[in-house]
C-alpha positions as CSV (number, residue, x, y, z in Angstrom):
1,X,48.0,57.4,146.4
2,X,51.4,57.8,145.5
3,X,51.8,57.9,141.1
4,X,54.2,54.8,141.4
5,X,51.0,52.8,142.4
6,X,48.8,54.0,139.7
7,X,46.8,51.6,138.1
8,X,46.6,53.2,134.8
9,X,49.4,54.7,132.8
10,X,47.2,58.1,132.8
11,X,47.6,58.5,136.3
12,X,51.2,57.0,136.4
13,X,53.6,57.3,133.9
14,X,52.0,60.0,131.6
15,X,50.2,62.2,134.4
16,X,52.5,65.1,133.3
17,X,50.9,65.2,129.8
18,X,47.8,64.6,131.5
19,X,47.0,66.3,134.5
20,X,44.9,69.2,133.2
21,X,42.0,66.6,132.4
22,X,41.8,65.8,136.0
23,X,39.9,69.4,136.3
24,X,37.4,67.8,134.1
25,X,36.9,64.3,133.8
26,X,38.1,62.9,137.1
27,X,35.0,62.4,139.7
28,X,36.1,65.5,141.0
29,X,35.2,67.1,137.7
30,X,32.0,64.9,137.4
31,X,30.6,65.9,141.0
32,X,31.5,69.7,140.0
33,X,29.6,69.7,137.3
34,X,26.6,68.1,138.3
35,X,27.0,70.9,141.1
36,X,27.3,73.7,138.4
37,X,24.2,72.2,136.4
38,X,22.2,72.0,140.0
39,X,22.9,75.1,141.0
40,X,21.9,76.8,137.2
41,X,18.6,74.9,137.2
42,X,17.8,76.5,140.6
43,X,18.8,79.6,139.9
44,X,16.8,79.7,136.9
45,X,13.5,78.5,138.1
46,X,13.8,81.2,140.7
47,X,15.2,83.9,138.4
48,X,13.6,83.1,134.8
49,X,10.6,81.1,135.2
50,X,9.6,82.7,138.7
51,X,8.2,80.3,140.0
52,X,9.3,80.3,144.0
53,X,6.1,82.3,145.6
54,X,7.0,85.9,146.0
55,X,6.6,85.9,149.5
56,X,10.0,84.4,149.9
57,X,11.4,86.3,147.2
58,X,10.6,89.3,149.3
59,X,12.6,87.9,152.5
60,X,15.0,90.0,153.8
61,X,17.4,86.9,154.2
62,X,17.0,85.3,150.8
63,X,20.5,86.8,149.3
64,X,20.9,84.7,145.3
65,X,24.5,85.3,145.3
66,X,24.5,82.6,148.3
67,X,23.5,80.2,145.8
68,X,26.3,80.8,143.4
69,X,28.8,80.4,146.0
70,X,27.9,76.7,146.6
71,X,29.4,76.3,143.1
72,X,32.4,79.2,143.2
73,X,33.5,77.8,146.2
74,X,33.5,74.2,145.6
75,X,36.6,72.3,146.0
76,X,38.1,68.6,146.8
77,X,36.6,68.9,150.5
78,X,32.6,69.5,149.0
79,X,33.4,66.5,146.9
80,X,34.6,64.0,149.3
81,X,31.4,65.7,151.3
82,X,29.1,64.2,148.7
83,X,30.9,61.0,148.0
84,X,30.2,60.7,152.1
85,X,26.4,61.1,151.2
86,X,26.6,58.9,148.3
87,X,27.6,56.0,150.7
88,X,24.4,56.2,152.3
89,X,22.1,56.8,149.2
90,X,23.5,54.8,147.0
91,X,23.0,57.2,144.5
92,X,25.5,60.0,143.0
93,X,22.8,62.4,141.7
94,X,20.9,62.2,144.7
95,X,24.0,62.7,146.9
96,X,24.7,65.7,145.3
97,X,20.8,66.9,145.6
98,X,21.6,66.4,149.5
99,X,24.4,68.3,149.6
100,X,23.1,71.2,147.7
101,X,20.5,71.2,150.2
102,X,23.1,71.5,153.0
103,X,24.3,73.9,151.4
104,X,21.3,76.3,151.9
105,X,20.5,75.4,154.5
106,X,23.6,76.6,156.2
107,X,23.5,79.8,154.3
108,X,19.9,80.0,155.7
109,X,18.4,79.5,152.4
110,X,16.2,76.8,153.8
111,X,12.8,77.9,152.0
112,X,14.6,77.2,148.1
113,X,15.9,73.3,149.3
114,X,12.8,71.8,147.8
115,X,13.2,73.6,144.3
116,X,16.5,71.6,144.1
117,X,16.4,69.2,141.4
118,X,13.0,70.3,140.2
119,X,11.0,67.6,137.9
120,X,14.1,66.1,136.9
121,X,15.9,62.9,136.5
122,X,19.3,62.3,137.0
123,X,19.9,61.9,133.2
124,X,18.6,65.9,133.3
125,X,21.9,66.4,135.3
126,X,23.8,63.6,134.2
127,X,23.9,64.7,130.6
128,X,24.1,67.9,130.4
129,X,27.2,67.8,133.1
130,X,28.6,65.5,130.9
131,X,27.7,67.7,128.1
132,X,29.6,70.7,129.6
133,X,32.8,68.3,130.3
134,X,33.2,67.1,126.8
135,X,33.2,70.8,125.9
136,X,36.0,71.2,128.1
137,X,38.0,68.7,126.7
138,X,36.7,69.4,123.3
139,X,38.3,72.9,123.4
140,X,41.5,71.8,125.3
141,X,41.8,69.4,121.9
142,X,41.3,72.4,119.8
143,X,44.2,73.9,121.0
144,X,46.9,71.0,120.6
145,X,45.4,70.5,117.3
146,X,45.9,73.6,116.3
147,X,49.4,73.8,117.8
148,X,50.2,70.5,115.6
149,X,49.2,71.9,112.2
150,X,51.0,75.0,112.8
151,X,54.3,72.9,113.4
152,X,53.3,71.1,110.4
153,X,52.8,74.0,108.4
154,X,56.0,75.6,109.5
155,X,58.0,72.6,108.7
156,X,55.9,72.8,104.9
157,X,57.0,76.2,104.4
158,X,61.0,75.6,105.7
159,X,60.9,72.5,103.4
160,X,58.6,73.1,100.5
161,X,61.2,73.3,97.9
162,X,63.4,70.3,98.7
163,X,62.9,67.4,96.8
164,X,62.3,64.2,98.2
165,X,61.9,61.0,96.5
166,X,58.6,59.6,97.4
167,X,57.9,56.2,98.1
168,X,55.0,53.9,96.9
169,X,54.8,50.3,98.1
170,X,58.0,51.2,100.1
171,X,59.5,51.1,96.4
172,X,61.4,54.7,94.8
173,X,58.7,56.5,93.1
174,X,57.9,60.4,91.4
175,X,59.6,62.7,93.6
176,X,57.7,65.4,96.3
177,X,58.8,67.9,97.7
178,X,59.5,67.3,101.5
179,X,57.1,70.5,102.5
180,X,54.6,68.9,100.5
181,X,54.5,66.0,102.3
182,X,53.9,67.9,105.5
183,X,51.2,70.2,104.3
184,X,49.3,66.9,102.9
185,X,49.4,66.1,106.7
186,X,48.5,69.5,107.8
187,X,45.6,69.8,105.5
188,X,43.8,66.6,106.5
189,X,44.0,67.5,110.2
190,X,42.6,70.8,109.4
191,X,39.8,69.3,108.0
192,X,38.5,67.8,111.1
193,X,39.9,71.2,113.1
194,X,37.1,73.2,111.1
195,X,34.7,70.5,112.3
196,X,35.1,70.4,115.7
197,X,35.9,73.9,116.4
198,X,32.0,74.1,114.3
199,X,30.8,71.3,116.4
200,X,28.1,72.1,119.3
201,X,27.5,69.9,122.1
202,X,23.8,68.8,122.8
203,X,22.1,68.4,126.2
204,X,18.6,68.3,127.2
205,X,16.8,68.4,130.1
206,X,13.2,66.9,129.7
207,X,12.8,64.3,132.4
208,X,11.8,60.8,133.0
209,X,11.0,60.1,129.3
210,X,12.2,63.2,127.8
211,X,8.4,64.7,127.5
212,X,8.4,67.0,130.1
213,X,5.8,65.2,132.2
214,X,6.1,66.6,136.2
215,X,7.3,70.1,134.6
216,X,3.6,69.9,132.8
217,X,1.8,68.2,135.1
218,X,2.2,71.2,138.1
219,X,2.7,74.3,136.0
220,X,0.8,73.3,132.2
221,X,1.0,77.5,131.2
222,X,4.6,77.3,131.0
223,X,5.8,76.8,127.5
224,X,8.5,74.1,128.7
225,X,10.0,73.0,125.7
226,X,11.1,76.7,125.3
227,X,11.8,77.0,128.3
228,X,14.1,74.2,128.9
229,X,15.6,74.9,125.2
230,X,16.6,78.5,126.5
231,X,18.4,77.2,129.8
232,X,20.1,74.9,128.1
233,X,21.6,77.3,125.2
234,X,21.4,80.6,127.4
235,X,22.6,79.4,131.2
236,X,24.8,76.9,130.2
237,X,25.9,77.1,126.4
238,X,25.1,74.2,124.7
239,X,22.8,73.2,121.8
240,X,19.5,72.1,123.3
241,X,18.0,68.4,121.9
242,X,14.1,67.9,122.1
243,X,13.9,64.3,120.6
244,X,15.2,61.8,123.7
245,X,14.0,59.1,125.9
246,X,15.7,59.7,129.5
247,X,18.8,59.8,128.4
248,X,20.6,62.0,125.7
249,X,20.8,59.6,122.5
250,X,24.7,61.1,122.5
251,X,25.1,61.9,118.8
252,X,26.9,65.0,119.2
253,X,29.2,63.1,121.3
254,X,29.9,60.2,119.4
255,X,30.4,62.7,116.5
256,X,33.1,64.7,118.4
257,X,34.6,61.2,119.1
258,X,34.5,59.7,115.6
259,X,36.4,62.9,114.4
260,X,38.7,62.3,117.3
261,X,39.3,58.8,115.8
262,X,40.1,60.3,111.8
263,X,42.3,62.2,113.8
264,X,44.0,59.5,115.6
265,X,44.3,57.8,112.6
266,X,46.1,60.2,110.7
267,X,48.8,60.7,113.2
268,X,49.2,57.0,113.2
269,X,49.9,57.5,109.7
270,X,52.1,60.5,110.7
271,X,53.6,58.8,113.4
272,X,54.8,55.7,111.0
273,X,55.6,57.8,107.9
274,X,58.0,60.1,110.2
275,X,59.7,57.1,111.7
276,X,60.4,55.6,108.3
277,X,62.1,59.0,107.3
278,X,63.9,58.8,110.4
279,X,64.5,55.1,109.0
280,X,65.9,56.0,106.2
281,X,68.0,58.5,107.4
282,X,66.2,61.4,105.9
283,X,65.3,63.0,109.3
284,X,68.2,63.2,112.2
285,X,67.2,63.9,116.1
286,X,68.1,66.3,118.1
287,X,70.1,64.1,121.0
288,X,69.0,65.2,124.7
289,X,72.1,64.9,127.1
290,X,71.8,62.1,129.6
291,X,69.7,59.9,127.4
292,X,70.2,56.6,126.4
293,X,68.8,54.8,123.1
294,X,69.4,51.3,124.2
295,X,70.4,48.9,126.8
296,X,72.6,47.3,124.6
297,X,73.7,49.4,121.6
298,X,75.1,53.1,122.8
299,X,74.8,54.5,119.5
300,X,70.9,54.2,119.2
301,X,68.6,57.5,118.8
302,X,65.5,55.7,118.5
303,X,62.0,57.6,117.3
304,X,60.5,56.8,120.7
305,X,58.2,59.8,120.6
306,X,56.5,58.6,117.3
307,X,56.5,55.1,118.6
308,X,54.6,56.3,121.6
309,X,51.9,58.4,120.1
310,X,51.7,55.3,118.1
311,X,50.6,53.1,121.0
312,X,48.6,55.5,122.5
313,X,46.4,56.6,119.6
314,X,45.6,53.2,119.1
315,X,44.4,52.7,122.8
316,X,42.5,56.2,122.4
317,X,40.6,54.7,118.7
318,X,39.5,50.8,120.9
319,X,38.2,53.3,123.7
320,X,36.4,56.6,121.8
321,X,34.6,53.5,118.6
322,X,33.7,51.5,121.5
323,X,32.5,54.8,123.2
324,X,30.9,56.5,120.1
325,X,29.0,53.1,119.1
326,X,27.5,51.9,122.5
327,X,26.6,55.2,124.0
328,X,23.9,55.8,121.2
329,X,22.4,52.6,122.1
330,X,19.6,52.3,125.3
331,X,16.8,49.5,126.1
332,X,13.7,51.1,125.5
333,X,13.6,54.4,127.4
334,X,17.0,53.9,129.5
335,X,19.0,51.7,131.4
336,X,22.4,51.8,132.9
337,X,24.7,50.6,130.9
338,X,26.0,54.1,129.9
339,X,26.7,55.2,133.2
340,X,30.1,53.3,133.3
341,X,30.7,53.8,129.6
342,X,30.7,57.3,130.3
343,X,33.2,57.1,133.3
344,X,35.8,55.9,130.4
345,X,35.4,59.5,128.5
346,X,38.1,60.6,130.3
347,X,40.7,58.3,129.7
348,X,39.9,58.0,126.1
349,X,40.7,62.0,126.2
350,X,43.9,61.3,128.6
351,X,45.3,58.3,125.7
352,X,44.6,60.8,122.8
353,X,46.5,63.6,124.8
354,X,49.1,61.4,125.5
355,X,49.4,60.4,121.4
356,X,49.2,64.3,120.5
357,X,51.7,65.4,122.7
358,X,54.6,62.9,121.6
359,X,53.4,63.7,117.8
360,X,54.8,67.1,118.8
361,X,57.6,66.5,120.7
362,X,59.0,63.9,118.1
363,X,58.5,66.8,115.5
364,X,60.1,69.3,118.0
365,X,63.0,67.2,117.6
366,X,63.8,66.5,113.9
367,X,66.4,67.7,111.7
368,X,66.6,67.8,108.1
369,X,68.9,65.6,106.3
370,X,69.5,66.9,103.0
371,X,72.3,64.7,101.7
372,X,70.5,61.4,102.5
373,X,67.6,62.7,100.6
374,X,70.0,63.9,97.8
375,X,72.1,61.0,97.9
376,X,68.7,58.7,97.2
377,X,67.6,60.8,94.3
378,X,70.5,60.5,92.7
379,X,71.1,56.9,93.1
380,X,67.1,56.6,91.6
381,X,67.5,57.9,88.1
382,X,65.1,55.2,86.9
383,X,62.4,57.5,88.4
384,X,62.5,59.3,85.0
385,X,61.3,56.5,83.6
386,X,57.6,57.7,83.9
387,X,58.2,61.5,82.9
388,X,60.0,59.9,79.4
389,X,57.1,56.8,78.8
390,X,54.2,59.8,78.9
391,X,56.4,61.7,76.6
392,X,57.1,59.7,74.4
393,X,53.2,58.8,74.0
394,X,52.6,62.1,73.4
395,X,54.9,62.2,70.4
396,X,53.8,59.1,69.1
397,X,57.0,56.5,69.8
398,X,55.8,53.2,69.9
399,X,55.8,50.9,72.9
400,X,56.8,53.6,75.0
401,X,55.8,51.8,78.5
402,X,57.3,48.7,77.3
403,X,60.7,50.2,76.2
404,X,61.4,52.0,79.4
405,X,59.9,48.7,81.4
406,X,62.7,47.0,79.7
407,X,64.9,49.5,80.7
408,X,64.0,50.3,84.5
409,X,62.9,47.1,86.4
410,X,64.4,46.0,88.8
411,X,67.6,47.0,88.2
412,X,69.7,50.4,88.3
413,X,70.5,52.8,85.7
414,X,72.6,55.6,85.6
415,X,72.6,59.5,83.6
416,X,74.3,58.0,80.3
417,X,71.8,55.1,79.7
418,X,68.9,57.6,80.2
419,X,71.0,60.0,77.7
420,X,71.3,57.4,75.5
421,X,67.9,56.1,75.5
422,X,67.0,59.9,74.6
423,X,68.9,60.0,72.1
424,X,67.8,56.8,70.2
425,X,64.0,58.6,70.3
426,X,62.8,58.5,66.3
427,X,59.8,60.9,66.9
428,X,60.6,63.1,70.0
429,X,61.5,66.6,68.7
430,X,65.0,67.4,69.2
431,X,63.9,70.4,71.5
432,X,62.1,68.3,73.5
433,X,64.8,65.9,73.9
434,X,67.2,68.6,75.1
435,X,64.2,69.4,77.9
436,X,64.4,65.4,78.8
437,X,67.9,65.4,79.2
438,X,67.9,68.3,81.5
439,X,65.4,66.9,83.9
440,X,66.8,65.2,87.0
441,X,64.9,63.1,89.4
442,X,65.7,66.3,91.9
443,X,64.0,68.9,89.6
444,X,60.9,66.2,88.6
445,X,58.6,67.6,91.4
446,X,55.8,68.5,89.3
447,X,53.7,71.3,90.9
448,X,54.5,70.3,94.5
449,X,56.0,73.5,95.9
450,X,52.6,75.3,94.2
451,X,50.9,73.0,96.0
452,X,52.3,74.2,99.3
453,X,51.5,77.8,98.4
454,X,47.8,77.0,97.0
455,X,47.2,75.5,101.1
456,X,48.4,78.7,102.4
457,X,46.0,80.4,100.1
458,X,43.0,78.5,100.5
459,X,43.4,78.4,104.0
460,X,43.6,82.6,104.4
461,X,40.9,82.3,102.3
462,X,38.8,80.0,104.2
463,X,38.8,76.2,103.4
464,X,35.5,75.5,102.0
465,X,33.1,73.5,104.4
């Protein structure tokens, strides 16, 4: 189907920032990896636990590395092969059981077809194929993340010692430092960064009820709980879980999607504080040639990159709570409404993507505006009005709030009244008042620019867990 007739926007207009995932999350990527989990269990019942009889073993036509080929080789033409079979079981597991089977039996492999799928339910293959997926995308998150607080941390060190005024309530307030601003970003992103870069993935693979049941029931001197626990960590590298019904209760996954949400969130916040900049004129962008702001209004350079990753961070948030929530919840020992739930994974993946990647590319294309910023500090010089009211406590003046209340709100003032307000001071020491009448609301950044450098420290040194 041609992209013009896509029904979703990940498969339309955004499959450029999106297309990777396909690999992974598509039904493609599902039928793969069910394939790859297959195959693994098969190989190690024959290889680890031993337990084909070692008359076929000793067959001069049983050749192992047949089996990985079903898996090495598999491509779109396998997986329209078992979407064929699925039409006749009615089942996707099972289809892919069948064609695994196939599959030996054409490489004359016929003797193993009836260790495929050994003692297991579909949730055995379902979840830890899943399992492997979200590690996919998991570590393909990783990587945009960390190529977002590296931007952010470039534009913190570039910027760290150029004031800013700062904004509370939308109203002037104490002056930043533009690079601190950035690194406050950078820093809360890390945070989750350490934690899912730390984060396994759990599977298990227990059957019907998650107590090993057929597995004990036909070969009770196996130590299955080890065993299961060493496939899962050794053959397919993830963190085993013992304590399930059928199915996987998913708390690994809805924690890797609950980060994925604080993240979300914060480049919402991003996303909005950056276009107010932009606003404000504080921020210019880079202008592509050939594009056009507006329909209407030719002069437009609109922050359509930051709107964007708006919209789409929000779809990704409904999607990966509603995901995180209902996933962990199963009548009694299973039923079926996960199955489509879990479909979705990839699309809550493909909006978050989307919201990354224009979070980047809006950044890619800013500017620095130096005069605007400078221009607004100057025009605030009421913002001294806090550094003077604490003071002035300090020295003992009375009403020192209420003086420069009377003085500030809601209404400009300029240098000389400050100066003369300085002056007027009783108890202030005349040093001190010199220091007062030196400070500018561009040099009143407190310890902003050793704030940046304190980041950089801590995190060489290792943010603390």
């Amino acid at each position: 189907m041609k992209k013009i007739k896509a029904i979703t926007a990940l498969d339309g207009r955004y499959s450029r920032l999106t297309h990777e995932l396909a690999q992974i999350f598509s039904e493609y990527g599902l039928i793969k990896h069910r394939v790859l989990v297959e195959v693994e269990w098969l190989k190690f019942i024959i290889t680890d636990l031993k337990l084909v009889h070692e008359e076929n073993l000793e067959s001069e036509s049983l050749d192992l590395s047949r089996i990985d080929e079903i898996i090495q080789n598999f491509d779109e033409k396998d997986a329209e092969q078992v979407k064929t079979i699925e039409k006749q079981t009615n089942h996707d597991v099972k289809a892919v059981e069948y064609f695994i089977k196939d599959k030996l039996d054409k490489a004359g492999l016929s003797m193993l077809k009836e260790w495929v799928h050994f003692a297991c339910t579909s949730e055995d293959i379902n979840n830890t194929a899943y399992a492997l997926m979200l590690k996919k995308g998991k570590d393909m998150i990783i990587d945009l993340l960390n190529q977002c607080i590296e931007n952010l941390e470039e534009k913190a060190l570039a910027h760290k010692s150029i004031p800013m005024m700062s904004r509370t309530h939308g109203q002037p307030a104490t002056p930043t430092t533009v690079g601190k601003e950035f690194v406050n970003f950078a820093w809360r992103i890390n945070q989750e960064y350490i934690f899912l870069e730390k984060k396994g993935i759990q599977a298990k693979i227990n059957g019907a009820s998650g107590n090993y049941n057929a597995h004990y029931f036909v070969f009770p001197e196996i130590d299955w709980i080890e065993a299961s626990n060493r496939f899962i960590f050794s053959h397919l590298k993830l963190e085993p879980i013992l304590f399930t019904t059928q199915i996987n209760p998913y708390s690994s996954l809805s924690q890797v999607l609950h980060s994925l949400v604080r993240i979300a969130a914060i480049l919402i916040d991003f996303n909005r504080d950056m276009w107010g900049y932009i606003s404000l004129g504080y921020f210019k962008q880079r202008i592509k040639e050939g594009e056009t702001g507006s329909s209407t209004m030719p002069h437009k350079v609109n922050p359509i990159d930051f709107e964007n990753s708006e919209g789409n961070m929000g779809i990704a948030i409904s999607l990966m709570e509603h995901l995180a929530v209902k996933l962990q919840k199963s009548r009694f020992q299973r039923d079926l409404s996960d199955s489509t739930v879990l479909r979705n994974l990839g699309s809550a993946f493909g909006y978050f993507t989307i919201g990354i990647k224009n979070s980047l590319r809006g950044l890619s294309k800013l500017d620095l505006n130096t005069q605007a910023i400078n221009d607004d500090l100057e025009k605030n010089q009421e913002l001294l009005a806090e550094p003077f009211q604490t003071a002035m406590r300090v020295f003992g003046e009375e009403n020192p709030y209420e003086r420069l209340k009377d003085l500030t709100r809601g209404h400009k003032i300029g240098k000389k009244e400050l100066q003369v307000f300085v002056d007027n001071l009783e108890k202030v020491p005349n040093g001190f008042k010199v220091r007062m009448g030196q400070l500018t609301p561009a040099t009143y950044v407190g310890l902003a620019e050793k704030l940046v450098d304190t980041y950089f420290t801590s995190k060489n040194q290792g943010f603390p867990d």
